[in-house]
C-alpha positions, 0 to 999 in steps of 0.5 A: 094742494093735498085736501087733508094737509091741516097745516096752516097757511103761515107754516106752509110759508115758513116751511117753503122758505126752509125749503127754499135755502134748502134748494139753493144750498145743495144746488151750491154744493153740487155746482161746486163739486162739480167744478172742483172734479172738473178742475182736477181731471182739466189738471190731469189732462193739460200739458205741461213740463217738469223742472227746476227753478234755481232762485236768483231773487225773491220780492214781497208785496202787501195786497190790501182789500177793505171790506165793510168793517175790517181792511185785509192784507195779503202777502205775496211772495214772489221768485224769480230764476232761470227754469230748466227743464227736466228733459235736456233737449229744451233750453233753460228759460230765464227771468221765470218768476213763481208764487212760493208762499215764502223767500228762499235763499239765492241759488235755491233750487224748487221743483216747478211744473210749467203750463200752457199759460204759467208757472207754479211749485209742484208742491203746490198745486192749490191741494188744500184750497181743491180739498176745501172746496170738496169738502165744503161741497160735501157740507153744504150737500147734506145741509142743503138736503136737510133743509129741503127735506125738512123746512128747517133753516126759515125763520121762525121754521122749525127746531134742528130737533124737531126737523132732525126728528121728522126726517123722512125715512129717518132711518136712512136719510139721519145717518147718511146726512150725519155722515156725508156732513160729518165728512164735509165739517172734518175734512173743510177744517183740516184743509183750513188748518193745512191752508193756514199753517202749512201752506 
């Protein structure tokens, strides 16, 4: 312990624990980001197939789930037709069923890409959840760094003004969180607005 730092032993606390959630917020991000890069190049590398599903039927179903104070339902929809491959030279696979989202009529036709272990629309690859989880990687990285930096985030730690202030090289690190975090904020509530409303 440095023999000239006058803080008081309480402070010392209230600053560790700051610090602490610090840690563990940028160590989410990172891990997160890390995983959603990794998700997206394993997309880029698995081998798959193009084609066409032409929709004989589509089913709904309720999934419910309760949490401690409000219960949760999610609704599937599910259809299912005969895939034909984009290259002739494969036979047509019948009864394929896939998650749209939304019932089509009988004899639609969607475009579908076919994995080693499932099917899924090209048009719907997750893109809003990838993109959430990046940008939220983004926010919870430059919140992490702010906390670890300051001690800001423990109870009775300091202000967002006065850690905000106290930033080491401010002249650096204030505008690159500002920007990194501002990145995070924007891009995690366009994704939510496209995975809420557009999806």
């Amino acid at each position: 312990m440095d023999e000239n730092d006058t803080t008081p032993p309480s402070r010392r606390m209230l600053l560790s624990a700051g610090r602490v959630i610090g840690a563990g917020l940028l160590l989410a991000g990172l891990l997160i980001g890390g995983l959603t890069v990794r998700s997206v190049l394993d997309k880029g590398n698995y081998q798959h197939d193009n084609g066409v599903l032409t929709v004989d039927e589509c089913r709904t179903s309720l999934e419910r789930s309760r949490s401690r104070h409000q219960q949760h339902v999610v609704r599937h929809v599910s259809c299912t037709g005969t895939f034909r491959f984009d290259a002739a030279s494969k036979p047509p696979l019948a009864d394929i069923a896939v998650e749209t989202g939304r019932e089509v009529e009988p004899g639609t036709e969607l475009d579908v890409v076919k994995s080693s272990h499932s099917f899924e629309l090209a048009e719907d690859q997750n893109k809003s959840t990838v993109f959430m989880a990046a940008f939220g990687s983004l926010l919870a990285v430059a919140a992490g760094a702010f906390c670890l930096l300051t001690g800001f985030g423990g109870r009775r730690g300091p202000r967002f003004r006065p850690a905000w202030a106290a930033l080491p090289s401010g002249r650096v690190t204030r505008p690159l969180l500002a920007v990194v975090g501002g990145i995070g904020i924007a891009g995690t509530a366009v994704s939510l607005i496209v995975y809420k409303f557009v999806s």
